[in-house]
Structures are given as structure tokens and as C-alpha cells.
C-alpha positions in Angstrom: 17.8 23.2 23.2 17.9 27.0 21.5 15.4 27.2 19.0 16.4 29.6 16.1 14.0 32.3 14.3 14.8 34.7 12.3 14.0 36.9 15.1 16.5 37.1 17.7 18.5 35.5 15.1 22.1 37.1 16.2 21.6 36.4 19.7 21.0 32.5 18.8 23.7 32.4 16.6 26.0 33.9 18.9 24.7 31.5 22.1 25.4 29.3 19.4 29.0 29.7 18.2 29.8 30.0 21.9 29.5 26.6 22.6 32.4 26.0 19.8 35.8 25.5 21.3 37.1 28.6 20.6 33.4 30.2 20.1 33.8 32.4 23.5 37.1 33.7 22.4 35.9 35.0 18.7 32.8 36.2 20.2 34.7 38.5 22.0 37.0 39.4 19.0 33.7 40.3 17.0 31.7 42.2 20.0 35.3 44.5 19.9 35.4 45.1 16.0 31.8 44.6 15.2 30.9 48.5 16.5 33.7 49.7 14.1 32.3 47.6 11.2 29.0 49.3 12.1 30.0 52.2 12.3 32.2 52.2 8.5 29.5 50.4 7.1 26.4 52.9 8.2 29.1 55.6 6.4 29.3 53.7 3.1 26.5 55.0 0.0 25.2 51.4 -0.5 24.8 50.3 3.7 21.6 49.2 3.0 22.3 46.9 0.0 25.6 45.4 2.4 23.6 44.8 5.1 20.7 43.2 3.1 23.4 40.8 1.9 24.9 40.3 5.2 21.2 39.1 6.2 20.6 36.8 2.9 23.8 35.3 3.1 24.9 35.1 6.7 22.1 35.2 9.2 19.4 33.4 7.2 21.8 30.9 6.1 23.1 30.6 9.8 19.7 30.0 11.2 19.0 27.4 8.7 22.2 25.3 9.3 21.1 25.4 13.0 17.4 24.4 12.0 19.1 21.6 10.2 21.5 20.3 13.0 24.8 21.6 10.9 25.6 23.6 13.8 29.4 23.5 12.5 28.2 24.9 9.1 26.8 27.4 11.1 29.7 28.6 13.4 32.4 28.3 10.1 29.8 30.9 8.3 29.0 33.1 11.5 32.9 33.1 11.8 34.0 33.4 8.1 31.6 36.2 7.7 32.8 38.1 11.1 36.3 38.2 10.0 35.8 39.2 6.0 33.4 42.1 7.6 36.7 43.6 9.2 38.2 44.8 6.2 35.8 47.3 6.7 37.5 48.4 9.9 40.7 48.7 8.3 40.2 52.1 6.9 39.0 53.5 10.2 
């Protein structure tokens, strides 16, 4: 069993939504945009205050679904959040 902290939260989340049916597929999908998002976002005058929320809402949120056994809660979120971050990507 993974055990989740906020440290080394991404990875767990990840190793997590892998397990998903289509978890391996998507991860892939977001390891291909995600540098783009990155990369649009670290551009953008309020980064910090976007990636703060990205941490509040997402990864602390994800980590406690896990830490509560709501591992599909988890993976939706993890997901949902990947693919609303690529509109960020569309401008590139």
C-alpha cells in the first residue's frame, strides 16, 4: 500500500491514477502537455497565486481522498484538473 504525504505528493497521485483503467493512458497525455502548461503558466504575472491554487485545490485535496480510501475522488480530481490546466497550452 502507497502511503500519501504531502511530500512526494505528485508522484503518489500519479502511481495512484495509474492503477485506474485508463490511468496509464492519461498519465501519458499529461507527462506530454504538462511541460507546456509549465512552461505558459511560469510566463503568466500571477504564476505564483495559480500554482498556490493548483496546490490548495488539487494536490491537497488529492492526497486527502487517498488518505480517506476515495481513491476514485482522487483520480476524477487529478484528471479533471490535468485537463482544465491545458487551456493554458492553447495559446502556445
Amino acid at each position: 500500500e502507497i502511503s500519501c504525504s504531502l511530500v512526494g505528493s505528485e508522484m503518489c497521485i500519479r502511481d495512484r491514477v495509474s492503477k485506474h483503467e485508463n490511468g496509464p493512458a492519461e498519465i501519458k497525455i499529461y507527462y506530454d502537455i504538462a511541460p507546456k502548461i509549465v512552461e505558459k503558466l511560469n510566463h503568466l504575472p500571477n504564476s505564483k497565486e495559480i500554482y498556490e491554487k493548483i496546490y490548495q485545490e488539487v494536490v491537497i485535496k488529492c492526497v486527502q481522498f487517498i488518505e480517506e480510501g476515495k481513491e476514485k475522488d482522487a483520480y476524477s480530481l487529478y484528471k479533471n484538473a490535468s485537463f482544465d490546466l491545458k487551456k493554458y497550452t492553447d495559446t502556445l
